[in-house]
N, C-alpha and C positions, 0 to 999 in steps of 0.2 A: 383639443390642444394638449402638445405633451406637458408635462407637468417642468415647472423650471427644477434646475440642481444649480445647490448654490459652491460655490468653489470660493478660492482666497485667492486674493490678487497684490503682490507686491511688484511694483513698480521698480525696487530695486535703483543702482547711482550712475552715474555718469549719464549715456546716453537711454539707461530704462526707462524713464518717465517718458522722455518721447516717442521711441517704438512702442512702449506697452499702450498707450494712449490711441495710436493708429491702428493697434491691432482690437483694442476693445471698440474700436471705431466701426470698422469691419466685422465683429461678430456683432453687434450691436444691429448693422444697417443686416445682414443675412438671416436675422431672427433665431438667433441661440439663445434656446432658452435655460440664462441663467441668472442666478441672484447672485452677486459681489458682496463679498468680504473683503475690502480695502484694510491692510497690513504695512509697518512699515519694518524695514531689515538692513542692513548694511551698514553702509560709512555711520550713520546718525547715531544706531543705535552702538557701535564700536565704541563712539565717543562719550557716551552714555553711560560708559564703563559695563555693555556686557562683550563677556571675551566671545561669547561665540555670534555677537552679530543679528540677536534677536531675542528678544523680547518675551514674560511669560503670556502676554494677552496673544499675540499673533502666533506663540505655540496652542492656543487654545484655540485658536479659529483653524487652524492648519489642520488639528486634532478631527475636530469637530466636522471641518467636510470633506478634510480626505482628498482633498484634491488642490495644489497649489499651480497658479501661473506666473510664476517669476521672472522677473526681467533680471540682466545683469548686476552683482555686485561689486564693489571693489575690496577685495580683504589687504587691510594693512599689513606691512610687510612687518620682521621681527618674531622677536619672543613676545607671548604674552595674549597669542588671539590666535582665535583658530579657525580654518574657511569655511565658511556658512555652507559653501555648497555640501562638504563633505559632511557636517553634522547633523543636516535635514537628511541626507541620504543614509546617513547609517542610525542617526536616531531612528526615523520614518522605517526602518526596515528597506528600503526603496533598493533593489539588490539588482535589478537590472538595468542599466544602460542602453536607450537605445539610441541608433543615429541613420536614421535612412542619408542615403546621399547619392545626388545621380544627376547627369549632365542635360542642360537645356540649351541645346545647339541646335541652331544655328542662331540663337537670341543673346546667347552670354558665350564668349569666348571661354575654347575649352580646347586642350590637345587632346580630350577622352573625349567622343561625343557620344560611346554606347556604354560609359559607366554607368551602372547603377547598382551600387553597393550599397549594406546596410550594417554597420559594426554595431556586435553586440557586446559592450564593458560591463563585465563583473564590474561591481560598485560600493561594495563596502570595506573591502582586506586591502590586501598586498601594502605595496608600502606610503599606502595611501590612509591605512591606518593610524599615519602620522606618530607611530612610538620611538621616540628618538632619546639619547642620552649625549650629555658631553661623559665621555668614563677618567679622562686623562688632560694635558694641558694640552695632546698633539691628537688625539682621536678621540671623535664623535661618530656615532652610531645608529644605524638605524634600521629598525624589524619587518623584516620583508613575512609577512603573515598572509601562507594561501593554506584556506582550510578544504578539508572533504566535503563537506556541507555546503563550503560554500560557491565551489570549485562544482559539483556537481548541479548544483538549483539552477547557476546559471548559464551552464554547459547543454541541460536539459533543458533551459527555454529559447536556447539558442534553433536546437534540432526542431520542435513544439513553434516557432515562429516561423522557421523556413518550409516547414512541412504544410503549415495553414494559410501561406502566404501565396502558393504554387514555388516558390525559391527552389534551386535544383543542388548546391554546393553549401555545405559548410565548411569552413579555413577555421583552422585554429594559430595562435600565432604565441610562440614560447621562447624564452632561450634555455631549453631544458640541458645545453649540451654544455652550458656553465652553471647556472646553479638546477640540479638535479634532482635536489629531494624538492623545492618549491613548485619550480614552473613542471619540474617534473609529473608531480602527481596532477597537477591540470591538465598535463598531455596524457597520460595514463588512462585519467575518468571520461576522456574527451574520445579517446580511441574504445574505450569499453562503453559509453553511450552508445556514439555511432553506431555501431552493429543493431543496436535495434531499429536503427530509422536505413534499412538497407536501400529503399527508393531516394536516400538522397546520398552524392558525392562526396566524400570527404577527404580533406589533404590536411598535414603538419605541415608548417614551413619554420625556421629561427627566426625570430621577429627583426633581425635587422635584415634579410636578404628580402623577407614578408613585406616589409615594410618598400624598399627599394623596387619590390617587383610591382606591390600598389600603386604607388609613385609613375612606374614607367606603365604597365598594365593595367589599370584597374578593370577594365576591362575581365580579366579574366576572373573575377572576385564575385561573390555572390552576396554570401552571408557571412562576416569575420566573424569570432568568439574569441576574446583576450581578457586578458586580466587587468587588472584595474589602470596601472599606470600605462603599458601598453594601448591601451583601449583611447586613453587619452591623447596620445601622441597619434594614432592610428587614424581617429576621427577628425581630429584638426588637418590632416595633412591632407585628407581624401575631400575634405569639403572645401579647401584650398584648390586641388585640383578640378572641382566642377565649374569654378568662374569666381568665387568669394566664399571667404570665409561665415561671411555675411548670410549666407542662403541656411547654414546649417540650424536644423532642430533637435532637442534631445529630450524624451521621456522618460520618464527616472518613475521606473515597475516595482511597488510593493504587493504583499498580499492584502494590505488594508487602507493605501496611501499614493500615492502620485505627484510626482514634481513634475511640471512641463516649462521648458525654459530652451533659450537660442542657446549652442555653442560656445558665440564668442564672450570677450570681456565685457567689461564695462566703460570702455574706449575714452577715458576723459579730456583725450583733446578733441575730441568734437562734439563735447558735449555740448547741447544749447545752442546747437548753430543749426540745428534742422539739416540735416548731413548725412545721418544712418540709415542703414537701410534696415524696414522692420520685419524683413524675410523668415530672419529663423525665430522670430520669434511669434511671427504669426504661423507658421508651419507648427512650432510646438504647441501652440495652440486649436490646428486642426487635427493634432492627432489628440489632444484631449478631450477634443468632442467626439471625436470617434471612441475613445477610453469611459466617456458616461453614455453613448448610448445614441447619440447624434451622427451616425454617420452623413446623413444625409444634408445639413446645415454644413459639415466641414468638408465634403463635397461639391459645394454649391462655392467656397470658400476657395478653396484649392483649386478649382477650373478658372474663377472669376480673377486668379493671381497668374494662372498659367498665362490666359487670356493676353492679361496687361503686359508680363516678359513679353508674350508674341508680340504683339502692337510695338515696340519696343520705347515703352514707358520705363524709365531707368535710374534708379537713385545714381550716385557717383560710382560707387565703388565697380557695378558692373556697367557703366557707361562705357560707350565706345563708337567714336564718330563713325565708325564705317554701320557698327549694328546698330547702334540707337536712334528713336526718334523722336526722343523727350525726357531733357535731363530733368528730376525733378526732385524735393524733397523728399524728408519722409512723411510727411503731413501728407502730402497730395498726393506720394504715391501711396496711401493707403485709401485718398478721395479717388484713385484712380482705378483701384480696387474695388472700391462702394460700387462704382460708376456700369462695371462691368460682371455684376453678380446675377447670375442665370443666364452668363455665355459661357460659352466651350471651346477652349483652344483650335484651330484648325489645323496647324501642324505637329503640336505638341501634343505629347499622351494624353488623355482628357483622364481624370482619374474616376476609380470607380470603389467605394468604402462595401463590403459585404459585413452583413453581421456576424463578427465573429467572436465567437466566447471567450472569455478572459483567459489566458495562460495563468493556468494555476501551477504552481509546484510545489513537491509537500515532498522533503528531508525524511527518509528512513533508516535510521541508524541500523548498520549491522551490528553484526557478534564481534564483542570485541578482540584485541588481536591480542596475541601472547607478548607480552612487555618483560624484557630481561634487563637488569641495569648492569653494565658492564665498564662502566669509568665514570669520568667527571673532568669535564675543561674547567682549567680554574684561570678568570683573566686575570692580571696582575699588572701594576705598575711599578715600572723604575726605570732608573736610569744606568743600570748597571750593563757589562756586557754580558751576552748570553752561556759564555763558559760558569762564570759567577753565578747566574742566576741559577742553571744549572745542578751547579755543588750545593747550591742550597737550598734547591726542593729535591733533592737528591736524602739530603737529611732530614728531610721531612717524612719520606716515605714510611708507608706501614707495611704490617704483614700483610694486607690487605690491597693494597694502590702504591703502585710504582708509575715515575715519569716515567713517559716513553716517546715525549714529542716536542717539541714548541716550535711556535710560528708567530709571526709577526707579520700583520696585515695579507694573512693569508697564505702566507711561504715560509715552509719549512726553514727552521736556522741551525734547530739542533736537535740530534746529531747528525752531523757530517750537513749542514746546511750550505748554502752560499753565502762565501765570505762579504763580497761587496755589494748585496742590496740596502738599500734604504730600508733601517729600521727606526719606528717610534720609540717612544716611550707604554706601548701597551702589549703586552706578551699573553700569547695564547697558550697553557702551560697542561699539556692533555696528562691526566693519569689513568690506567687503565691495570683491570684486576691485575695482580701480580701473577696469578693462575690463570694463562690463557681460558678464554670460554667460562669463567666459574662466572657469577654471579654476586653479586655487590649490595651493600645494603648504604642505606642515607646514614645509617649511623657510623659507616665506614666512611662514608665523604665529612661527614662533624667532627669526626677526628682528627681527617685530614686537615681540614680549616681550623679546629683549635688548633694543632699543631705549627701550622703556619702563621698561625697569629702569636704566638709565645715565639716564634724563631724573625717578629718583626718583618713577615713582607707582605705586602700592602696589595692583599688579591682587592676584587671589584665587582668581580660578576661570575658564577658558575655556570655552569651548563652540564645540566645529566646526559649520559649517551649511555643510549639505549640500543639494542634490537627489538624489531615486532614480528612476530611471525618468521625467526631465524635473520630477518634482513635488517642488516645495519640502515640506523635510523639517525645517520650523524656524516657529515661529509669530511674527506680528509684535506688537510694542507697542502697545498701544490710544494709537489716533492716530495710528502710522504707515501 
């Protein structure tokens, strides 16, 4: 008999107590062998006063086995707490996202009935990072962070998943053709990967035409790779398209840790009415027996659910008089799941789990690049006009750093700027060497800033601009 692995189980608010209860229902009646760590996370513990929604005992169980199955939470809106999903995943290291999704037609209405996509979301950066500032009384801010490290790990387990999977395309999905140095270098790493996996496909597309052509085609879609926020919107929409939102599962890949949890929210108007369906979150619970070592239990799991869609046993959400043939809860459709473990779908793909070895990915930092400093954006507040403001970092300047730009919320104002756009109260005020090409030291920008602090104006935030390897590492203002 295999030996059990014990995992941690949080139940999670709204409708999680009820799906996670039918899904432990169903590994339970299949014979997965595991031992439970019952944890509690969410609303309770928010109210409890911790800001991120959990707890240190349930961080020690989480720690300890490395493997978590969570139901939905609901994070409070506001200042002052932060979303549980995003700090299990970047605490946990947990860096890839994954999301299979694919249509069960003729059982669940679908206008795709040969989709079967699987988006992969980077999951720790981009602007999911959550680094935000108010700087000003009219602008607030916030750090869209794509790194190499981190851009590349999960670029490489995108190719490394498609290539062990039999998968024929990888899609990468950016808007590099507006911000360039971010999504940029993800397309960059994404196109210098590629080349070493020359047996599989690969295309760029801009994430909003990627997106619309997902929407109408998915069909043509294999494998996506996006970045974190993208990844988000990607996945919702494509599991949308297969019949419900409701079906979708999502694995959340570290080197030492695993989160397995449904897609959706935590749905609280139907909570306690026995109403949800507990699809994706028994899905993400067979791929986590597949992740410790059971394929075989989450195969037996996975046909025994195909099974019950065929029969067309159907909570609400994918009911349909013409295709269903038993509205049911979610209580009973996970008894109707028990009921039918060691069948195998008759029209439906029957699934088949191979033992396959963990994707590992292991970060090699290159040689690092040639770093020149060649200015400094200084942000600043006021409410003055931009001639004024002008004249007087104009007096600021040294032999060393002369203005040469400002922009507001991104567009050029001065000099020779556009008269009538909508400007804030927050000025982008670029200085750069007074000697084209020379090279610049931080104690040339401390001067610049004492100086402007004795001449009374009220900067907020800098920014060094650099070149690396001769290439500018700093973007310009539209109109510059």
């Amino acid at each position: 008999m295999a030996e059990n692995v014990s995992i941690t189980v949080a139940p999670g608010d709204g409708i999680g107590p009820e799906i996670m209860s039918a899904t432990l229902h169903v590994l339970e009646a299949a014979g997965a062998h595991l031992n439970y760590e019952h944890i509690e996370v969410g609303d309770a513990i928010y109210r409890d006063g911790h800001s991120s929604g959990i707890g240190p005992e349930a961080w020690e169980s989480i720690q300890r086995t490395g493997v978590l199955l969570k139901g939905p939470i609901t994070t409070p809106q506001g200042g002052g707490v932060k979303s549980l999903n995003v700090t299990i995943r970047k605490s946990l290291g947990l860096f890839a996202n994954v999301r299979p999704i694919r249509a069960f037609e003729p059982f669940i209405a679908t206008n795709h009935p040969h989709m079967d996509v699987v988006v992969i979301r980077e999951n720790e950066e981009d602007l999911y990072a959550g680094i935000e500032h108010r700087q000003t009384e009219e602008v607030v801010q916030a750090l869209k962070l794509i790194s190499k490290p981190g851009s590349e790990r999960i670029i490489r387990y995108a190719f490394e998943y498609a290539q062990r999977r039999g998968r024929k395309k990888v899609t990468c999905l950016t808007k590099d053709n507006i911000m360039k140095l971010t999504d940029g270098l993800f397309h960059r790493l994404f196109r210098e990967i590629g080349v070493e996996y020359p047996e599989l496909e690969t295309e760029h597309l801009i994430v909003d035409i990627g997106i619309a052509r997902l929407a109408a085609l998915p069909e043509l879609f294999d494998v996506v790779v996006v970045p974190n926020l993208y990844g988000d919107i990607v996945s919702d929409v494509t599991a949308e398209l297969s019949g419900s939102v409701g079906l979708g599962a999502s694995a959340n890949i570290g080197e030492k840790a695993a989160m397995f949890e449904a897609i959706h929210g935590s749905a609280p108007q139907i909570a306690g009415k026995n109403l949800a369906n507990p699809s994706g979150l028994l899905g993400a619970a067979v791929s986590m027996l597949v992740h410790v070592g059971q394929g075989d239990i989450a195969q037996l799991i996975n046909n025994a659910w195909l099974k019950t869609i065929e029969d067309g046993v159907h909570t609400n959400d994918i009911f349909s008089k013409v295709r269903s043939k038993q509205l049911v809860g979610t209580k009973e459709f996970g008894d109707a799941i028990v009921e039918r473990i060691g069948e195998v779908p008759e029209k439906l793909h029957a699934v088949q789990y191979k033992a396959n070895r963990p994707i590992v990915i292991k970060y090699e930092r290159g040689k690092p690049a040639e770093r020149v400093l060649v200015g400094v954006d200084v942000f600043i507040h006021s409410h003055d006009e931009v001639d004024a403001i002008a004249s007087a970092l104009e007096k600021a300047e040294s032999h060393a750093l002369k203005i040469k730009a400002i922009s507001n919320r991104g567009i050029k104002v001065w000099p020779d700027g556009f008269p009538d756009i909508l400007k804030t109260d927050h000025w982008c005020c670029r200085f750069m060497a007074a000697k084209e090409g020379t090279e610049i030291t931080n104690s040339d920008i401390a001067a610049l800033l004492t100086q402007l602090d004795k001449d009374g104006i009220d900067f907020i935030q800098t920014e060094n601009l650099y070149y690396f390897d001769g290439e500018r590492g700093f973007s310009l203002a539209q109109g510059q």
